[in-house]
MIDOSE-1310 file (N, C-alpha, C; in nm, 2 decimals, decimal comma, always signed):
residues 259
xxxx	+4,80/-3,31/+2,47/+4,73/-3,28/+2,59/+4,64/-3,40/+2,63; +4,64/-3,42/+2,74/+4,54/-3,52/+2,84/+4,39/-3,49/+2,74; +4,31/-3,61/+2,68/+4,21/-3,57/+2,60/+4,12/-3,62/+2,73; +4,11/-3,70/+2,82/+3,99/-3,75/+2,94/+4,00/-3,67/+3,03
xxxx	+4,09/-3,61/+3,11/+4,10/-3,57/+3,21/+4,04/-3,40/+3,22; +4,12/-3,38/+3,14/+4,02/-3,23/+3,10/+3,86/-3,24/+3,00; +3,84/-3,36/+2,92/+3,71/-3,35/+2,86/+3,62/-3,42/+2,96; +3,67/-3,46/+3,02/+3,57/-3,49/+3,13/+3,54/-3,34/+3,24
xxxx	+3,60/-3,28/+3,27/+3,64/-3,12/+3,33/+3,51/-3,04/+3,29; +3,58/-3,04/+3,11/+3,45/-2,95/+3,07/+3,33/-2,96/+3,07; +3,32/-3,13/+3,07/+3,23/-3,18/+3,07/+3,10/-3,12/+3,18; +3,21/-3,17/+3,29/+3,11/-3,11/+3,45/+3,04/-3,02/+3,43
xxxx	+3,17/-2,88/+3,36/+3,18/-2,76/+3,38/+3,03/-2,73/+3,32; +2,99/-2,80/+3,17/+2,91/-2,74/+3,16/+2,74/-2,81/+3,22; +2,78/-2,90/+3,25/+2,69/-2,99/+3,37/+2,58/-2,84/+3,44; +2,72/-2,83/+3,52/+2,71/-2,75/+3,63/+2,64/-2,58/+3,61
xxxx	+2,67/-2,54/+3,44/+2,62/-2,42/+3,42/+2,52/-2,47/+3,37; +2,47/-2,55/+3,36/+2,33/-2,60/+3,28/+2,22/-2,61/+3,37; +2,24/-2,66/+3,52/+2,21/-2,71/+3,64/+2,22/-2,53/+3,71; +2,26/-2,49/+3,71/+2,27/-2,34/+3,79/+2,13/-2,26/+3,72
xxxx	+2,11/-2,27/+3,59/+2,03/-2,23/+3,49/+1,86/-2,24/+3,53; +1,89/-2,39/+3,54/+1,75/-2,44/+3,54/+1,71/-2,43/+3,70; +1,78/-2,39/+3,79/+1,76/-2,39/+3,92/+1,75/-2,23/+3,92; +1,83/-2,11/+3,84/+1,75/-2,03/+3,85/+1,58/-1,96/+3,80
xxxx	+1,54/-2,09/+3,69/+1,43/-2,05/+3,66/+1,36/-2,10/+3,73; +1,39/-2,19/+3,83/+1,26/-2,31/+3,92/+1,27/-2,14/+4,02; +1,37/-2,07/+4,08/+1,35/-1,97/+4,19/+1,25/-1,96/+4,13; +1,25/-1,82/+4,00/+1,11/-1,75/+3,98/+0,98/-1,80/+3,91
xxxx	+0,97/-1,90/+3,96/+0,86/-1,99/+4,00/+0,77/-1,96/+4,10; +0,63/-1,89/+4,03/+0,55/-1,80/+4,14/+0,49/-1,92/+4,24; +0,48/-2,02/+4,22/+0,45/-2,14/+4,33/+0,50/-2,14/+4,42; +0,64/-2,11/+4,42/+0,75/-2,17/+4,55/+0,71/-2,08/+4,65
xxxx	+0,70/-2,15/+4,79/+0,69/-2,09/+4,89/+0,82/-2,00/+4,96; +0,85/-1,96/+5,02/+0,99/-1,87/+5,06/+1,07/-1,97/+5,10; +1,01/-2,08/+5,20/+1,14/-2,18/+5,24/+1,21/-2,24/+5,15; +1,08/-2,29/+5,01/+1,12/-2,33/+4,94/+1,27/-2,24/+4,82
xxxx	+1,19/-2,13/+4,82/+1,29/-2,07/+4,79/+1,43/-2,02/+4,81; +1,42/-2,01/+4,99/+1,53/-2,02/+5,03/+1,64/-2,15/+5,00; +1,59/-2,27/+4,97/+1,66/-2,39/+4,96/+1,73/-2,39/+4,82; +1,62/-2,30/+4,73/+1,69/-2,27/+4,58/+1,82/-2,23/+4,56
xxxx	+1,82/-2,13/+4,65/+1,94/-2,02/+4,63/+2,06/-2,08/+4,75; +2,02/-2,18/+4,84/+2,13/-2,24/+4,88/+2,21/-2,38/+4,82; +2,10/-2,41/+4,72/+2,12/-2,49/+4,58/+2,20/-2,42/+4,48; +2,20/-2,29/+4,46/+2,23/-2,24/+4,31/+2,36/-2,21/+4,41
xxxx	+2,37/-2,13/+4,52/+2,51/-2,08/+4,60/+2,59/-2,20/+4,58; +2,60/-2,32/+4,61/+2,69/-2,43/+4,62/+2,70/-2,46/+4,49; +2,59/-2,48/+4,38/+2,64/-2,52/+4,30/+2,75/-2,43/+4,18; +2,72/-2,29/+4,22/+2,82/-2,22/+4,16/+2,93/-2,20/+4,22
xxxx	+2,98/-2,24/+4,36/+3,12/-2,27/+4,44/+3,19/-2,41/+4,35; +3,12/-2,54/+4,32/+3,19/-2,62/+4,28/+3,21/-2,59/+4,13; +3,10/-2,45/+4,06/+3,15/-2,43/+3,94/+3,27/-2,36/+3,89; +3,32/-2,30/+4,03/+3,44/-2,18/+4,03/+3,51/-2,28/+4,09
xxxx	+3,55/-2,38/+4,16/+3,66/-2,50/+4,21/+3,69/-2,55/+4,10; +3,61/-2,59/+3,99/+3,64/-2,68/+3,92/+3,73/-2,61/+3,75; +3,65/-2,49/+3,74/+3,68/-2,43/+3,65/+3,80/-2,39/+3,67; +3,88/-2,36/+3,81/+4,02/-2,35/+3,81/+4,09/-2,46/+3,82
xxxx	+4,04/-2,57/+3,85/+4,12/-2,71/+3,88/+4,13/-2,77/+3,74; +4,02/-2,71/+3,65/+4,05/-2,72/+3,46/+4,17/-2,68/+3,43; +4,19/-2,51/+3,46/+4,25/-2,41/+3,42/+4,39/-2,42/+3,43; +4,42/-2,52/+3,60/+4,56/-2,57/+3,63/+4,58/-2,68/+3,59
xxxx	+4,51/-2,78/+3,52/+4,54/-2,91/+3,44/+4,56/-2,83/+3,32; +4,54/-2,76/+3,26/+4,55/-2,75/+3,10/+4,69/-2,68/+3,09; +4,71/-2,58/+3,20/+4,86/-2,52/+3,24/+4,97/-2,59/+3,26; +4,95/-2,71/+3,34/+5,06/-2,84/+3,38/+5,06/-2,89/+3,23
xxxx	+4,96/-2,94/+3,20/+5,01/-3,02/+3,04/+5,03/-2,93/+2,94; +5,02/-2,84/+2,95/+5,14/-2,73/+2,83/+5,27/-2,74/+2,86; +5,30/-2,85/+2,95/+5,44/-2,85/+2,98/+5,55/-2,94/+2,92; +5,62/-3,01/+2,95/+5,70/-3,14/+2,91/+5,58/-3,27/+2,90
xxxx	+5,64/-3,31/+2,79/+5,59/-3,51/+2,85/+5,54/-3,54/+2,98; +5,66/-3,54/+3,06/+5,62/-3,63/+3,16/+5,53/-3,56/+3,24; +5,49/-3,43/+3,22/+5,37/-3,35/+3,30/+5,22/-3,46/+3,24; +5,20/-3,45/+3,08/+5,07/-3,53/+3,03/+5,14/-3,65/+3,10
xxxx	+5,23/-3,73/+3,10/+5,23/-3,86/+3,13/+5,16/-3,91/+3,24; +5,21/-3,81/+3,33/+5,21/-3,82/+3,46/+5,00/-3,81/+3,48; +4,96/-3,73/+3,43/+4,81/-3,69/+3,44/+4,69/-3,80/+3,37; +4,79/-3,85/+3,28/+4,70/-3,92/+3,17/+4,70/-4,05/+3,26
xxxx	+4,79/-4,10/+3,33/+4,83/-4,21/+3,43/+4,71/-4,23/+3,52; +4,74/-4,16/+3,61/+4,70/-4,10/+3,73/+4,54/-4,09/+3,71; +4,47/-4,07/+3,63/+4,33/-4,07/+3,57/+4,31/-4,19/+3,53; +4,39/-4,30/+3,50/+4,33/-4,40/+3,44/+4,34/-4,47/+3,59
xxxx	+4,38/-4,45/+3,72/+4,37/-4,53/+3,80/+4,27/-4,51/+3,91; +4,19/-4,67/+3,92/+4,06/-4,65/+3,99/+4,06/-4,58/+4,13; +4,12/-4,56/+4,21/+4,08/-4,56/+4,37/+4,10/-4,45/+4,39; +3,97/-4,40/+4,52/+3,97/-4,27/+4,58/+4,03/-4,19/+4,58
xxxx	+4,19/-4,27/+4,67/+4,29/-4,18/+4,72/+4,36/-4,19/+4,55; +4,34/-4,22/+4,47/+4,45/-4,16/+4,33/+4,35/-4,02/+4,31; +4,21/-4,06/+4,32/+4,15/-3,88/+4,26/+4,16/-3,75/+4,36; +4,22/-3,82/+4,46/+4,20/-3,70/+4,60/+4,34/-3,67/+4,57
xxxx	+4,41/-3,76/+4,51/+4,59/-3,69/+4,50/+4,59/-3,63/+4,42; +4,51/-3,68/+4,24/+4,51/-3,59/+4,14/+4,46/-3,46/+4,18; +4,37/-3,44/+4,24/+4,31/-3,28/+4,26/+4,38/-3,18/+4,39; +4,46/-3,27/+4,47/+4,55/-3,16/+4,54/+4,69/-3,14/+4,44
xxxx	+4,73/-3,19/+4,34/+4,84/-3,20/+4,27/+4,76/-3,10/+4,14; +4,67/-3,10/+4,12/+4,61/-3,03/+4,03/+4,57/-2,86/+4,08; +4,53/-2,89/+4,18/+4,50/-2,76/+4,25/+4,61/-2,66/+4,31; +4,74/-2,74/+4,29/+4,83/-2,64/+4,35/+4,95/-2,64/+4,23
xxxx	+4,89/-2,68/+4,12/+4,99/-2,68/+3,97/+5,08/-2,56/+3,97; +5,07/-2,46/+4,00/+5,15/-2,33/+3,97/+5,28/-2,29/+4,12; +5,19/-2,35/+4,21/+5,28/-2,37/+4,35/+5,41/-2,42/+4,34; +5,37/-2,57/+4,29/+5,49/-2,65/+4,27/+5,58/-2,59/+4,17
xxxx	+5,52/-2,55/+4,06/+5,62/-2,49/+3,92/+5,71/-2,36/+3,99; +5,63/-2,27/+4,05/+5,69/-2,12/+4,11/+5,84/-2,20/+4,24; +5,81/-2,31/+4,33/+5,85/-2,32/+4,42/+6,02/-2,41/+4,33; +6,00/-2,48/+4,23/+6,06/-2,51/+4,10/+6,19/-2,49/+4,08
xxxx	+6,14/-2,28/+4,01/+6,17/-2,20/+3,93/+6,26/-2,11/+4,05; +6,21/-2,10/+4,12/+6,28/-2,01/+4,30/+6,40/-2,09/+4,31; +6,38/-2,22/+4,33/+6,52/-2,30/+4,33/+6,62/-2,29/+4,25; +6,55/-2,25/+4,15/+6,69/-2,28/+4,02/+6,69/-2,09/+3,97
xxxx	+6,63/-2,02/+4,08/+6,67/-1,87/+4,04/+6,61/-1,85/+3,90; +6,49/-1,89/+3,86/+6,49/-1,86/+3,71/+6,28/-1,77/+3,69; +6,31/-1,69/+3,83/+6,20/-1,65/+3,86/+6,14/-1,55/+3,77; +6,13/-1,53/+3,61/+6,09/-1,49/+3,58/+5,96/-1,46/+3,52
xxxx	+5,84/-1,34/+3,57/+5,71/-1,32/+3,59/+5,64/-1,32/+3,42; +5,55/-1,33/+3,40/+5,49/-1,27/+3,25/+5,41/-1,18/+3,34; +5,47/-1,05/+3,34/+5,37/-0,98/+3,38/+5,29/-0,90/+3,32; +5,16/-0,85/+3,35/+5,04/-0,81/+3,19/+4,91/-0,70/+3,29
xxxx	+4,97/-0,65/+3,40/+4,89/-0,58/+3,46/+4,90/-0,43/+3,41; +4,82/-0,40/+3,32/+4,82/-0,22/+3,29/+4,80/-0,12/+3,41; +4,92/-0,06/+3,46/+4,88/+0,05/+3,57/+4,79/+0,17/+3,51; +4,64/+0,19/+3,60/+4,51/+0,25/+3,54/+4,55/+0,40/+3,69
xxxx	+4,60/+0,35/+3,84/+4,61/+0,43/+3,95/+4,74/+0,42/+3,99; +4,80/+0,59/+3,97/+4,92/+0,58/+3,98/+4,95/+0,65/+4,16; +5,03/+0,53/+4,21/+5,03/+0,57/+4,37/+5,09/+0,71/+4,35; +5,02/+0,79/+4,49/+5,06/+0,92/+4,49/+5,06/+0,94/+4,69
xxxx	+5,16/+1,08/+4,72/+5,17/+1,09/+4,84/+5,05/+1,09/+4,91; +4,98/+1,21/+4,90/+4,85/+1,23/+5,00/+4,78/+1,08/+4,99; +4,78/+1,04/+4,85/+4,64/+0,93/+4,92/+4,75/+0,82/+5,01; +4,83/+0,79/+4,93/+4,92/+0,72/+5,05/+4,89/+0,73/+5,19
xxxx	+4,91/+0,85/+5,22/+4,93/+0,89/+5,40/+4,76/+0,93/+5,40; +4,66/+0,92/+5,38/+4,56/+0,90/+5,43/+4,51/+0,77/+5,45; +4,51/+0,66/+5,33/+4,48/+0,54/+5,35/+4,56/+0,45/+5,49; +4,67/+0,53/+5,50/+4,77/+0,47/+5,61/+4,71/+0,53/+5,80
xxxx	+4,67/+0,67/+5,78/+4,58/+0,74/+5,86/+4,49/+0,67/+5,91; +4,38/+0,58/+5,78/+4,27/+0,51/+5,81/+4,33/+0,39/+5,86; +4,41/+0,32/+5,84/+4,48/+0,22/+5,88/+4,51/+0,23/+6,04; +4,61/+0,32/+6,06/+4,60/+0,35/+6,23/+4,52/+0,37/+6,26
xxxx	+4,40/+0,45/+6,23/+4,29/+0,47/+6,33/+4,22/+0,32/+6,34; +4,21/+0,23/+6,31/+4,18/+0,12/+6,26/+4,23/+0,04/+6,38; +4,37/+0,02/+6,38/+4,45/-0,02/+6,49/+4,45/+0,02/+6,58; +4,43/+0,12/+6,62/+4,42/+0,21/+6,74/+4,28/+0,18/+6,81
xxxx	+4,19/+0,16/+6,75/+4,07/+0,13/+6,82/+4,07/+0,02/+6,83; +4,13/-0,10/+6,80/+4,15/-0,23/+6,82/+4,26/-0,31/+6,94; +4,30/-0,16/+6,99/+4,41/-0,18/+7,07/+4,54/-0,24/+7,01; +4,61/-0,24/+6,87/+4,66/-0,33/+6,83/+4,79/-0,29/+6,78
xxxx	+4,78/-0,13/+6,81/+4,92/-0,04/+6,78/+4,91/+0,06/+6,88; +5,05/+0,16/+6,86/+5,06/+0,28/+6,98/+5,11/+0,39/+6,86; +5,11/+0,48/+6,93/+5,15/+0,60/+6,91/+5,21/+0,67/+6,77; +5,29/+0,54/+6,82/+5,46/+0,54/+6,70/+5,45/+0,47/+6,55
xxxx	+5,27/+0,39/+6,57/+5,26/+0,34/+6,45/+5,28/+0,47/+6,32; +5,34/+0,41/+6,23/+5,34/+0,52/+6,08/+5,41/+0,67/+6,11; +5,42/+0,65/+6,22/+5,52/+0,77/+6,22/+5,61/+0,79/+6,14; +5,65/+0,89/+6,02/+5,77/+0,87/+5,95/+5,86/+0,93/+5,95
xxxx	+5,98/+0,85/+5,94/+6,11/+0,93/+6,01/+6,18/+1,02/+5,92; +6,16/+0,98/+5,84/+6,21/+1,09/+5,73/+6,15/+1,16/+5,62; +6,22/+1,20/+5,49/+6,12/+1,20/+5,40/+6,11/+1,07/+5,28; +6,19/+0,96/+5,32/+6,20/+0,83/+5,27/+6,09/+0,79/+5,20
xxxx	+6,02/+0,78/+5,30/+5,87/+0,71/+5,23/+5,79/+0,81/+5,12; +5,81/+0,89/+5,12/+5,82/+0,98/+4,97/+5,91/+0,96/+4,85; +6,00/+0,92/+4,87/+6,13/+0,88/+4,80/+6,07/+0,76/+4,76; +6,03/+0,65/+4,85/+6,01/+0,55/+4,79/+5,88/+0,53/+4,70
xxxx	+5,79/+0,60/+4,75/+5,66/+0,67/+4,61/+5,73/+0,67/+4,50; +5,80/+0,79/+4,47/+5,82/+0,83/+4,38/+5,93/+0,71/+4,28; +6,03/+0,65/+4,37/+6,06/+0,56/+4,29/+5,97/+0,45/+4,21; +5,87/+0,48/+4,28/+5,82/+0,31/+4,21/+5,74/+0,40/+4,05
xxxx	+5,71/+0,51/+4,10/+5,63/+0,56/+3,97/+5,78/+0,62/+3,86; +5,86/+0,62/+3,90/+5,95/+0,73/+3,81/+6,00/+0,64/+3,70; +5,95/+0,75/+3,58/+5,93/+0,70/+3,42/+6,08/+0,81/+3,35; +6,04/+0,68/+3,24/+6,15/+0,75/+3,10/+6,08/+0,74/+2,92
xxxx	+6,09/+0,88/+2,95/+6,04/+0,87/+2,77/+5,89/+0,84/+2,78; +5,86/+0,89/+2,88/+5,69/+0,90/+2,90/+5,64/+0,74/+2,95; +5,71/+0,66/+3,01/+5,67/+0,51/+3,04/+5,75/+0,46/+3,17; +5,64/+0,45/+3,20/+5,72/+0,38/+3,35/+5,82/+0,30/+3,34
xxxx	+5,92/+0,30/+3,48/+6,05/+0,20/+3,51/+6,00/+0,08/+3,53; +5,90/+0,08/+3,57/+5,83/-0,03/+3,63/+5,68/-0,08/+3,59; +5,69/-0,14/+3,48/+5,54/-0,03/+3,36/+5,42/-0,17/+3,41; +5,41/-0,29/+3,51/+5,34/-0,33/+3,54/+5,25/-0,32/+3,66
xxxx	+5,17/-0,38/+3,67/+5,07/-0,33/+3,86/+5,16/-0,43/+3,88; +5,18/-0,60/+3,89/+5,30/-0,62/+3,93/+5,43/-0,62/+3,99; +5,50/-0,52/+3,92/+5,66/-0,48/+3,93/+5,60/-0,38/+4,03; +5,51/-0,27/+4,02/+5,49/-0,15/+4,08/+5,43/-0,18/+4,23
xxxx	+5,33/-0,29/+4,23/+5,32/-0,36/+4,40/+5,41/-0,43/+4,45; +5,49/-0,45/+4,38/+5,61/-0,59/+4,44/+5,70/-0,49/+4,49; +5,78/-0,42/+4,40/+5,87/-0,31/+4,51/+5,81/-0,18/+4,59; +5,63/-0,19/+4,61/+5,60/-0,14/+4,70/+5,65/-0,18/+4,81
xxxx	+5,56/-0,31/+4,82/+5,58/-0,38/+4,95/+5,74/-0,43/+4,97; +5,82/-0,43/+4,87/+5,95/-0,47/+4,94/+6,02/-0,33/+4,96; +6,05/-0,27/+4,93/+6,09/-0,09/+4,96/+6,06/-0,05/+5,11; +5,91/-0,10/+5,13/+5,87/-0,04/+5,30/+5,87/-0,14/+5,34
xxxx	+5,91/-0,23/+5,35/+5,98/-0,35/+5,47/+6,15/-0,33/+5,47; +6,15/-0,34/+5,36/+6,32/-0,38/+5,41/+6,40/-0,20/+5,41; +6,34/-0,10/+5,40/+6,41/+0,03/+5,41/+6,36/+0,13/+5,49; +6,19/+0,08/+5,56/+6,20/+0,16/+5,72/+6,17/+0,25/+5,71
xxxx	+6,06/+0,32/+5,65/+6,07/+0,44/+5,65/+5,98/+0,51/+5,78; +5,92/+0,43/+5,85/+5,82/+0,43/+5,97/+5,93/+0,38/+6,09; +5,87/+0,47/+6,20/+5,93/+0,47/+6,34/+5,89/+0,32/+6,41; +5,77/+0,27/+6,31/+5,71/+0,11/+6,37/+5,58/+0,11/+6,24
xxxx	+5,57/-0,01/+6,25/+5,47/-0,09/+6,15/+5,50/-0,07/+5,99; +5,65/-0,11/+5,99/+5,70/-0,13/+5,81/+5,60/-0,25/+5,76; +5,62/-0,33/+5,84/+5,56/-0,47/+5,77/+5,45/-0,45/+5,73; +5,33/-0,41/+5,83/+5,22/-0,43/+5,77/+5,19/-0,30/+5,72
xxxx	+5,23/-0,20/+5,73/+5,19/-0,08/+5,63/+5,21/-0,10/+5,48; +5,36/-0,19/+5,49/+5,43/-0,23/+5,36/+5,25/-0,35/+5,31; +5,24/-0,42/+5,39/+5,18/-0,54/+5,32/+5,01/-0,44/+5,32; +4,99/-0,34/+5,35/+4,84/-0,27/+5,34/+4,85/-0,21/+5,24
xxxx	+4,94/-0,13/+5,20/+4,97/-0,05/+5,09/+4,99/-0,11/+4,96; +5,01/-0,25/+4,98/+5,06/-0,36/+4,88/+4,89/-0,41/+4,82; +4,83/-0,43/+4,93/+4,72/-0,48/+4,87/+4,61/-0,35/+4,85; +4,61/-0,22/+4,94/+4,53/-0,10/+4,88/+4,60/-0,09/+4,75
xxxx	+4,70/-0,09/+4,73/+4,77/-0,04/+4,53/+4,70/-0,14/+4,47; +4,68/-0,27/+4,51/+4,61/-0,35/+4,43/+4,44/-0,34/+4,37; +4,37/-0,30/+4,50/+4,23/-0,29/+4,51/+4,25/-0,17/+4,39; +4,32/-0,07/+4,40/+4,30/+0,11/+4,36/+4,34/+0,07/+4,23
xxxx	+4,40/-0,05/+4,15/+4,41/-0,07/+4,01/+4,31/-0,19/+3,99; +4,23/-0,25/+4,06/+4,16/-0,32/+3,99/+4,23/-0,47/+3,98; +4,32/-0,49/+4,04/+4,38/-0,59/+4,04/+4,34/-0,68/+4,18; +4,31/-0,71/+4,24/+4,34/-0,80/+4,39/+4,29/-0,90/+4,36
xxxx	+4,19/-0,92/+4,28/+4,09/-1,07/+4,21/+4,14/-1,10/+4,13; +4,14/-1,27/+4,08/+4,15/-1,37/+4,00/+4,02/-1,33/+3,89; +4,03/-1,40/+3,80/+3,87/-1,36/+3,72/+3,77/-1,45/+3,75; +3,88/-1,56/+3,85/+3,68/-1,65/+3,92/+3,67/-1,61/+4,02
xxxx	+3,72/-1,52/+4,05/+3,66/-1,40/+4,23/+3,74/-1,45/+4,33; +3,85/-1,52/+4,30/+3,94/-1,53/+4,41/+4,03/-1,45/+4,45; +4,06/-1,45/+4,54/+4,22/-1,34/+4,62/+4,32/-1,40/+4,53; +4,40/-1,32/+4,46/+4,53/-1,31/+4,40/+4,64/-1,39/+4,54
xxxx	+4,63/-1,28/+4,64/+4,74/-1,33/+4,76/+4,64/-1,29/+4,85; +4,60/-1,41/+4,91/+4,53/-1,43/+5,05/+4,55/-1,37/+5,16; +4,53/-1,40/+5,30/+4,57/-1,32/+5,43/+4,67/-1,41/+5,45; +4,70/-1,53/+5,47/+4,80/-1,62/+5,52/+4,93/-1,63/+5,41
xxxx	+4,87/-1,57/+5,27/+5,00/-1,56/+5,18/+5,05/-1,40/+5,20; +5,00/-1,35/+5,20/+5,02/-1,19/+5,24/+5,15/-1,18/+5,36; +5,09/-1,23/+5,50/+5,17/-1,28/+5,58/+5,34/-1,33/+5,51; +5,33/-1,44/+5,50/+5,41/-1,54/+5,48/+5,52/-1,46/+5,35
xxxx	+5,42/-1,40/+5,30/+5,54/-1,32/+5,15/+5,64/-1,17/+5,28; +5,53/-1,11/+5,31/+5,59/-0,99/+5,40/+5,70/-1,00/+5,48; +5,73/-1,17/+5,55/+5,77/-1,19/+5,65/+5,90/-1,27/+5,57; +5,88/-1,34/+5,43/+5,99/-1,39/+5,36/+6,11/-1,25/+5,30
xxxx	+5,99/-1,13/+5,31/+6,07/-1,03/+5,23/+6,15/-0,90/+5,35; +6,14/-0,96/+5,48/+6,18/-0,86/+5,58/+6,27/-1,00/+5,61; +6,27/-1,12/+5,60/+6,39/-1,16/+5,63/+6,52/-1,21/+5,54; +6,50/-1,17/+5,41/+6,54/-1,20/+5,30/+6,68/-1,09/+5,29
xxxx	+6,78/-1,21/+5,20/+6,94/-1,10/+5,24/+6,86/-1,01/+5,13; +6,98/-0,89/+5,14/+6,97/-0,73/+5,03/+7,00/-0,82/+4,91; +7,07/-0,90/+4,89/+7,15/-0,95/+4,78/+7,02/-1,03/+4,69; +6,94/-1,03/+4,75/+6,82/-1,14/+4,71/+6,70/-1,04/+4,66
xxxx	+6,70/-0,95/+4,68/+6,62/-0,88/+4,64/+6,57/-0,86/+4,44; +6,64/-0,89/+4,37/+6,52/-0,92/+4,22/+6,47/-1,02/+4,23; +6,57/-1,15/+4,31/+6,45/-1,27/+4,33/+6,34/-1,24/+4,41; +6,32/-1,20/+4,51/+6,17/-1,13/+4,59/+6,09/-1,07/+4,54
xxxx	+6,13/-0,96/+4,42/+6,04/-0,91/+4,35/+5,99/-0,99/+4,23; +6,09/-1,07/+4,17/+6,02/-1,17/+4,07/+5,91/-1,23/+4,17; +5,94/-1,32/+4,28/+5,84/-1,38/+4,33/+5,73/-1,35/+4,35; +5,74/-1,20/+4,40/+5,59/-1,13/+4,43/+5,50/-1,11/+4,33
xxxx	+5,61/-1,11/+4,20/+5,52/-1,01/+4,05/+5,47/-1,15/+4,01; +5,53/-1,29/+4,04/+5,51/-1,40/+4,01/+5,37/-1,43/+4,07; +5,33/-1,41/+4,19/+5,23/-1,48/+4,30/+5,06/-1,40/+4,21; +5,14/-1,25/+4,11/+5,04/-1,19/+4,12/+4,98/-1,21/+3,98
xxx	+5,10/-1,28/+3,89/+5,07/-1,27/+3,79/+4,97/-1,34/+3,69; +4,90/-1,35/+3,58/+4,81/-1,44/+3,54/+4,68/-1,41/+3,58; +4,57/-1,52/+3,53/+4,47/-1,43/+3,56/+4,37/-1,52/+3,65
């Protein structure tokens, strides 16, 4: 493993928690006047944003060099070279380590997730169709649906409940929050069970199953799948052939998986 590139990392890292420390004892500091105070806490806010950038830009260097040689080669290189634009490439190449690896793995079909999410909320009808209720009304006051939103045409969208929960020998088919949100959201896009708004009911329901297990955060307070990845996945998996469908769900249980 890269011994500079990451010990200099931790290094910051603990720079930076040392520095958050002593900036929160200066706040309760009966001297400080409020402005002054106020400037503390826009001191300690920033410095705990570069503490959460960094500690993941760690987290994806130590992940890349668990890999082949030429992953350290490449890292150990690239650090020993002086100029700006080599540290501004190392940290967009650092910061999107798992991007490149998933985009990879998609190519060569070998999309398989480690997935490790314990289902704690097992989706069920009624809350389904009320969360979906609050959603139309939502849209509807925003002008941004009609009538026909969530209308359901059948009893499909029941059907597809139940598939994602239906167990054997007392254990789920689908025993991760992963597997169990990934063929949420692909089940209500590509099979319709609404007269209008598969997509984003599929992609609401995808991210409420997440919030209702405790899952939608990273453990440095980031979004798992953002609003512009959210999008972009919904719209990959409504135009994606039938035939492709375990690759889709690996991908989604992929985007989710990790911590």
């Amino acid at each position: 493993m890269s011994g500079g590139s990451l010990e200099y990392g931790y290094q910051k890292l603990e720079w930076l928690a040392e520095e958050i420390e002593a900036k929160k004892i200066e706040f309760n500091n009966n001297d400080l006047t409020e402005q002054q105070r106020k400037i503390v806490v826009n001191e300690i806010t920033s410095l705990q944003k570069e503490l959460r950038v960094l500690a993941q830009r760690a987290k994806n260097l130590e992940w890349w060099l668990s890999g082949d040689d030429g992953d350290k080669e490449y890292f150990e290189s690239i650090q020993q070279r002086p100029s700006s634009e080599d540290k501004e490439l190392y940290d967009v190449i650092s910061d999107y380590a798992k991007s490149f690896n998933l985009l990879q793995r998609y190519d060569s079909n070998n999309l398989q997730a480690e997935t490790n999410g314990n289902v704690t909320y097992e989706i069920n009808y009624n809350d389904a169709v009320t969360a979906i209720a609050e959603l139309k009304k939502y849209l509807f006051t925003k002008k941004e649906t009609s009538s026909l939103f969530a209308n359901q045409k059948d009893d499909s969208f029941k059907g597809i409940l139940g598939n994602i929960v239906q167990s054997f020998n007392g254990e789920y088919l689908y025993r991760s929050i992963e597997e169990q949100a990934a063929h949420l959201l692909y089940f209500i896009i590509k099979n319709h069970p609404f007269s209008d708004g598969n997509k984003r009911i599929g992609a609401f329901l995808f991210i409420w199953f997440l919030e209702k297990n405790k899952y939608r955060f990273k453990s440095n307070g980031e979004l798992k799948i953002n609003d512009n990845a959210l999008v972009a996945v919904a719209l990959l998996v409504a135009q994606s052939n039938p035939n492709e469908k375990e690759l889709m769900i690996q991908l989604i249980a992929s985007l989710l998986a990790g911590k």
